[in-house]
VMD Tcl script that builds the backbone (N, CA, C; Angstrom):
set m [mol new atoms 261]
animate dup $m
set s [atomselect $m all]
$s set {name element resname resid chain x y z} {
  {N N UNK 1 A 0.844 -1.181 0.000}
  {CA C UNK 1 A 0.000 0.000 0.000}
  {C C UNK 1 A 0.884 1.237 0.000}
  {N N UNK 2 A 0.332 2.340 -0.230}
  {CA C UNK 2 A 0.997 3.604 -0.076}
  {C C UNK 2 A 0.338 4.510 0.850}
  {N N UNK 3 A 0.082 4.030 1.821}
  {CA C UNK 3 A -0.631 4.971 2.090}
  {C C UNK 3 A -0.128 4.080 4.134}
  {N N UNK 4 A -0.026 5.086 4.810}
  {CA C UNK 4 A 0.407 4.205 6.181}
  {C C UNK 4 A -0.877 3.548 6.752}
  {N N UNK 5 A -0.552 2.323 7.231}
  {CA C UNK 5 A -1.720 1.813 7.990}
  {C C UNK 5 A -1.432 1.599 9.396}
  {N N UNK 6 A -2.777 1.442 10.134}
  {CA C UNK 6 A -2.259 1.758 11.499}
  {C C UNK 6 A -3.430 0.299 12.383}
  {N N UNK 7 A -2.509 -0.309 13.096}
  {CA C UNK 7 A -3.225 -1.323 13.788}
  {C C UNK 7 A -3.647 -0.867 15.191}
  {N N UNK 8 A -4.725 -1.570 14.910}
  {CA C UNK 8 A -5.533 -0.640 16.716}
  {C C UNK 8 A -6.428 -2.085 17.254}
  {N N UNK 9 A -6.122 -2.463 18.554}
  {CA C UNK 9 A -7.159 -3.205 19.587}
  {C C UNK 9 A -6.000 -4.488 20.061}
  {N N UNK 10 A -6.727 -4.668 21.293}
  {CA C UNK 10 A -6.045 -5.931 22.272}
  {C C UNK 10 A -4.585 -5.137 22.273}
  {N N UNK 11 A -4.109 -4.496 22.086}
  {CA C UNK 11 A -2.417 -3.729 22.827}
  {C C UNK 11 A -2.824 -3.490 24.371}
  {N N UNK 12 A -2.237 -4.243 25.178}
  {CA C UNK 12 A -2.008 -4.449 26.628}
  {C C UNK 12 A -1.042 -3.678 27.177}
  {N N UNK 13 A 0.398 -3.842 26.327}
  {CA C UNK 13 A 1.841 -3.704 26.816}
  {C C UNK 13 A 2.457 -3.469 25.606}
  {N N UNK 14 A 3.956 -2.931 25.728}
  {CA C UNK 14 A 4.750 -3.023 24.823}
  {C C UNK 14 A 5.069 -3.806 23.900}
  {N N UNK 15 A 5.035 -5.165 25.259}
  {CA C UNK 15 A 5.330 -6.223 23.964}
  {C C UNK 15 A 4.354 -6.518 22.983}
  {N N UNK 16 A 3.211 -6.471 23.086}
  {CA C UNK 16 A 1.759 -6.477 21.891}
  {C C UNK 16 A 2.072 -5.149 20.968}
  {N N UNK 17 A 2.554 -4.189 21.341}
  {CA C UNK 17 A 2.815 -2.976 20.363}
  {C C UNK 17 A 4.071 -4.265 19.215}
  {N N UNK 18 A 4.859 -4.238 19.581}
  {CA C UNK 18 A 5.991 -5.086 18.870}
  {C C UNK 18 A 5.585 -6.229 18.085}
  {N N UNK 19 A 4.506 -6.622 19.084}
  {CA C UNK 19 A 4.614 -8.116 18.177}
  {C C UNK 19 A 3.300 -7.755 16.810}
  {N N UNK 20 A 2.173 -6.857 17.384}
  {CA C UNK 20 A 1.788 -6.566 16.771}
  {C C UNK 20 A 2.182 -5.951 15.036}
  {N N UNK 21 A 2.818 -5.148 15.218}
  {CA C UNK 21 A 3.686 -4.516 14.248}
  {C C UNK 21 A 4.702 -5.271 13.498}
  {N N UNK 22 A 4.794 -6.428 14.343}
  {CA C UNK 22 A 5.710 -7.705 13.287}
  {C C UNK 22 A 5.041 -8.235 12.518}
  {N N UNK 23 A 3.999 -8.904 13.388}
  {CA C UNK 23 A 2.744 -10.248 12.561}
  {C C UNK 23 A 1.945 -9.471 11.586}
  {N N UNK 24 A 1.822 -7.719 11.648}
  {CA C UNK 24 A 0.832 -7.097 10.664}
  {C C UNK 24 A 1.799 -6.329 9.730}
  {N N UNK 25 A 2.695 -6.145 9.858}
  {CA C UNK 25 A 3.677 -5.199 8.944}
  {C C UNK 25 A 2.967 -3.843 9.285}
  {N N UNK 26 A 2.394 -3.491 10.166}
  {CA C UNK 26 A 1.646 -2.043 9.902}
  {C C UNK 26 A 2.653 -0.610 10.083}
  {N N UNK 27 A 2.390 0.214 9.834}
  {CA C UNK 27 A 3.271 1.233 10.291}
  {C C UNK 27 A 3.456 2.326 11.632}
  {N N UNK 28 A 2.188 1.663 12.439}
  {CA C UNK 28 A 1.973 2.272 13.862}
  {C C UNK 28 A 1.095 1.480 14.397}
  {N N UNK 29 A 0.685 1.469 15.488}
  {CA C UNK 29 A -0.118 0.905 16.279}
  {C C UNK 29 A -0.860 2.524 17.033}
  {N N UNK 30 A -2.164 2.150 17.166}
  {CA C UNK 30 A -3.328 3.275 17.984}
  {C C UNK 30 A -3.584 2.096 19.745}
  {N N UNK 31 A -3.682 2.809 20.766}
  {CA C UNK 31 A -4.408 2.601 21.529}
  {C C UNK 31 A -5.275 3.357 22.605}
  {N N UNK 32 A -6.196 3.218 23.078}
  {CA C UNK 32 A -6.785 3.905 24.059}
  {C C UNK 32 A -6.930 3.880 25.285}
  {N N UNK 33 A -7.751 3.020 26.054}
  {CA C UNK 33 A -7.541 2.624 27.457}
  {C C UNK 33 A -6.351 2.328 28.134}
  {N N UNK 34 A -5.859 1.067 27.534}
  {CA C UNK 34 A -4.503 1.022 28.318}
  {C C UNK 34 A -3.580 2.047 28.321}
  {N N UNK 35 A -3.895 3.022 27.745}
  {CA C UNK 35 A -3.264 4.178 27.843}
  {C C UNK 35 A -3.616 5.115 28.749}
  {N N UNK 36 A -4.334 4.845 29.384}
  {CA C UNK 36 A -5.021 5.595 30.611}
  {C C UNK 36 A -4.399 4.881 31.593}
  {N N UNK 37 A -4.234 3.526 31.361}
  {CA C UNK 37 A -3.515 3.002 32.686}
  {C C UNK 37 A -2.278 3.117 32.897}
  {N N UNK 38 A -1.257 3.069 31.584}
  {CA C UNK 38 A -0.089 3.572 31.643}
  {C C UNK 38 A 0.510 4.705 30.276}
  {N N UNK 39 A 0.252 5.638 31.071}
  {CA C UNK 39 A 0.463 6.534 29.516}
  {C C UNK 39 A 1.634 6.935 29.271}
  {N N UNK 40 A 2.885 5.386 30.086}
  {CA C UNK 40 A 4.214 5.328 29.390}
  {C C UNK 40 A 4.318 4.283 28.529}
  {N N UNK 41 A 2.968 3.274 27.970}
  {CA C UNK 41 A 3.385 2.331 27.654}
  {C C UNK 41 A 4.029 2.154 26.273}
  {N N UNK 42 A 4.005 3.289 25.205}
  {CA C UNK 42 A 4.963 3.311 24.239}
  {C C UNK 42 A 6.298 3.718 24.389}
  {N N UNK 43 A 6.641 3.810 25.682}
  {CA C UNK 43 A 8.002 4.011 26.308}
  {C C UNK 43 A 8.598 3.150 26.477}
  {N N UNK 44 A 8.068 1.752 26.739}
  {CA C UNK 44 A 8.239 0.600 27.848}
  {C C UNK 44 A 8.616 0.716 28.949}
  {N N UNK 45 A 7.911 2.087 29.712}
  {CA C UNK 45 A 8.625 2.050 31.131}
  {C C UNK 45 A 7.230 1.996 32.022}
  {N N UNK 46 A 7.477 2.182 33.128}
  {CA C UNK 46 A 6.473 1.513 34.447}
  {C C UNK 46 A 6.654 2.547 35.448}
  {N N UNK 47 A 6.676 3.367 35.365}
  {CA C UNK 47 A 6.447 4.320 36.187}
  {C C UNK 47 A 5.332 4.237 37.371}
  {N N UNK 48 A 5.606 4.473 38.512}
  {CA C UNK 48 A 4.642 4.484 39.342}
  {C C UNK 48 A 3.357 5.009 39.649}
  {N N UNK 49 A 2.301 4.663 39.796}
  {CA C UNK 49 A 0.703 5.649 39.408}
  {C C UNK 49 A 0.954 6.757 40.308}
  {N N UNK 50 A 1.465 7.273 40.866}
  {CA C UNK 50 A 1.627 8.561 41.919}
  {C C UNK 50 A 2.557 9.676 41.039}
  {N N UNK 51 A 3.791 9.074 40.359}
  {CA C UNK 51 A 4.345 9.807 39.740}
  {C C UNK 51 A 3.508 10.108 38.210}
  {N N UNK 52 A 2.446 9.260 37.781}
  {CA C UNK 52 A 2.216 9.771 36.457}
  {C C UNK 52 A 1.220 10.653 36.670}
  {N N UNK 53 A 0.387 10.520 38.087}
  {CA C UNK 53 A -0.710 11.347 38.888}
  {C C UNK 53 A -0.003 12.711 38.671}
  {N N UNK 54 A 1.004 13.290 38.996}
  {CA C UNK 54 A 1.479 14.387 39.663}
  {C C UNK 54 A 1.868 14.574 38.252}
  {N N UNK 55 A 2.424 14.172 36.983}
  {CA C UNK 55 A 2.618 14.841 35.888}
  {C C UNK 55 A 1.336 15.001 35.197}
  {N N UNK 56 A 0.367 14.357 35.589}
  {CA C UNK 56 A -0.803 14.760 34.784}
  {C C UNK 56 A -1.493 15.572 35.297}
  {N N UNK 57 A -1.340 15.897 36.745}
  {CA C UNK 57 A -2.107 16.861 37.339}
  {C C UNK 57 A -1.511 18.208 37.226}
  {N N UNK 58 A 0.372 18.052 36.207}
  {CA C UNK 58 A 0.716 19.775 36.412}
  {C C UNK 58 A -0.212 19.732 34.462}
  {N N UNK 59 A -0.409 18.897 33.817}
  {CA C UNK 59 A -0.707 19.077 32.788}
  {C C UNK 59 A -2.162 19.779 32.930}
  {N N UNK 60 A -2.763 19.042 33.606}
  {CA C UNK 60 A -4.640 19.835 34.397}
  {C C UNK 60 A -4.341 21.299 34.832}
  {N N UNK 61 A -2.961 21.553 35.113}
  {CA C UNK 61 A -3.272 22.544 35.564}
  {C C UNK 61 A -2.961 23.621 34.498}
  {N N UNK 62 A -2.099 23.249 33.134}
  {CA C UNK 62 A -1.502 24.613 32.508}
  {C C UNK 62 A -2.999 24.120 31.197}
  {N N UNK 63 A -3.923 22.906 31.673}
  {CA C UNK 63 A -4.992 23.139 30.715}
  {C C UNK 63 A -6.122 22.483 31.138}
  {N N UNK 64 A -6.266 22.805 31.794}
  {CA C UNK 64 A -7.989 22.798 32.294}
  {C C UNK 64 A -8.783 21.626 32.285}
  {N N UNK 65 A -8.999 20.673 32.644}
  {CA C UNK 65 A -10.788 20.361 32.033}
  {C C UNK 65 A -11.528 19.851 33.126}
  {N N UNK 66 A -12.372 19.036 32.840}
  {CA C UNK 66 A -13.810 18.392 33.479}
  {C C UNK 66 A -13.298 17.741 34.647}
  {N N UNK 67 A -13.714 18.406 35.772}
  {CA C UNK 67 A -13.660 17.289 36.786}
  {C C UNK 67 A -13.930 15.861 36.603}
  {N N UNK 68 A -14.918 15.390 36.019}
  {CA C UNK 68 A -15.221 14.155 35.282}
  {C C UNK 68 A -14.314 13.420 34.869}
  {N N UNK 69 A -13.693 14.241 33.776}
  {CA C UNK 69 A -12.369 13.593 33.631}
  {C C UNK 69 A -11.031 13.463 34.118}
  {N N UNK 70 A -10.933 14.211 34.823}
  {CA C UNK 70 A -9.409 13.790 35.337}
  {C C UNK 70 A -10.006 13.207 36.716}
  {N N UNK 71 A -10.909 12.991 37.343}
  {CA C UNK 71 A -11.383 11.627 37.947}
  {C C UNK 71 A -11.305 10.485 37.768}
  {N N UNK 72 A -11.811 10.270 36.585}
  {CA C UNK 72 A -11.666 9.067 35.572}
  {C C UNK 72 A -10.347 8.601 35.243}
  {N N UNK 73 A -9.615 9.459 34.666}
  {CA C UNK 73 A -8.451 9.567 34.217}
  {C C UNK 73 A -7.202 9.364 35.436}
  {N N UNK 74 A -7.300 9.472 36.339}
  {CA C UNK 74 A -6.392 9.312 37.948}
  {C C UNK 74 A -6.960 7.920 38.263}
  {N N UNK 75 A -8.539 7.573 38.262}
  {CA C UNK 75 A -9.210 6.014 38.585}
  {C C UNK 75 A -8.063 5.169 38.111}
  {N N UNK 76 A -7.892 5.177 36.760}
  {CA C UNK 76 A -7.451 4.216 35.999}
  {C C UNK 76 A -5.984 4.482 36.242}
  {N N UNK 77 A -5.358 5.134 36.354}
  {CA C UNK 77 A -3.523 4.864 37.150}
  {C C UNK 77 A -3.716 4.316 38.008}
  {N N UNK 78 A -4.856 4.753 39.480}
  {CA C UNK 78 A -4.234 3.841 40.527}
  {C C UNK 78 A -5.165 3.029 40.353}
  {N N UNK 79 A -5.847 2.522 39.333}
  {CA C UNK 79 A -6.889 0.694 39.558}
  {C C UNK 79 A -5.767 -0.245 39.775}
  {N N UNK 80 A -4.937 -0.260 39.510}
  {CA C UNK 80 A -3.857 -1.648 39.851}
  {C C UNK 80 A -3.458 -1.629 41.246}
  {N N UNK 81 A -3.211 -0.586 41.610}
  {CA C UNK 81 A -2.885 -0.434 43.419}
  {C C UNK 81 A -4.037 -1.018 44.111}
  {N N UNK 82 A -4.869 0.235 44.018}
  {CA C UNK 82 A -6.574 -0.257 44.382}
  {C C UNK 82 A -7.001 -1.354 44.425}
  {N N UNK 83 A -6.612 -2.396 43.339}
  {CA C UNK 83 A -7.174 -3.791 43.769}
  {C C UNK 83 A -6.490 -4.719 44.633}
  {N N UNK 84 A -5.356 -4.191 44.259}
  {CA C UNK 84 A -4.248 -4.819 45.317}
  {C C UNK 84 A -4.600 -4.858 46.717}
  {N N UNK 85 A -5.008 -3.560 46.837}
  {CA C UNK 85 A -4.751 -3.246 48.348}
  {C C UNK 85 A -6.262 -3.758 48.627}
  {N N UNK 86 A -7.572 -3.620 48.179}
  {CA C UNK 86 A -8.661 -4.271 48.303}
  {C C UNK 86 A -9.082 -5.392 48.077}
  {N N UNK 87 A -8.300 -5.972 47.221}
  {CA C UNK 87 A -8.860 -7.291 46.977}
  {C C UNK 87 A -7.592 -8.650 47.212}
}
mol reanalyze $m
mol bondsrecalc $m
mol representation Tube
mol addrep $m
């Protein structure tokens, strides 16, 4: 094709970005949610949900939005702690 194609769904982790992009030849990979849970995961790093809290909260602050969402958006960093510690 000429034109870039882009593979999107089931990316968990890095390694699904990779393997993905092997088994499809595509030229990027899209994801959404798990990107809420780690929005280093095209980094491959693991940063702690407190530290990505505090960079996303100076980002809330030089731009604004919905309480709604950055509720939502903080839920899903610490859901992995959260269940830990609850369940």
């Amino acid at each position: 094709m000429n034109i870039p194609v882009f593979a999107n769904g089931n990316i968990l982790c890095f390694n699904d970005v990779l393997e993905c992009m092997h088994q499809t030849g595509c030229d990027g990979v899209m994801i959404a949610e798990p990107n809420l849970y780690n929005p280093a995961l095209f980094a491959n790093l693991h940063p702690y949900p407190w530290q990505m809290a505090t960079e996303y909260m100076e980002f809330v602050s030089m731009y604004p939005c919905s309480f709604n969402y950055i509720r939502g958006h903080l839920f899903k960093m610490f859901h992995k702690v959260l269940v830990k510690i609850f369940y």
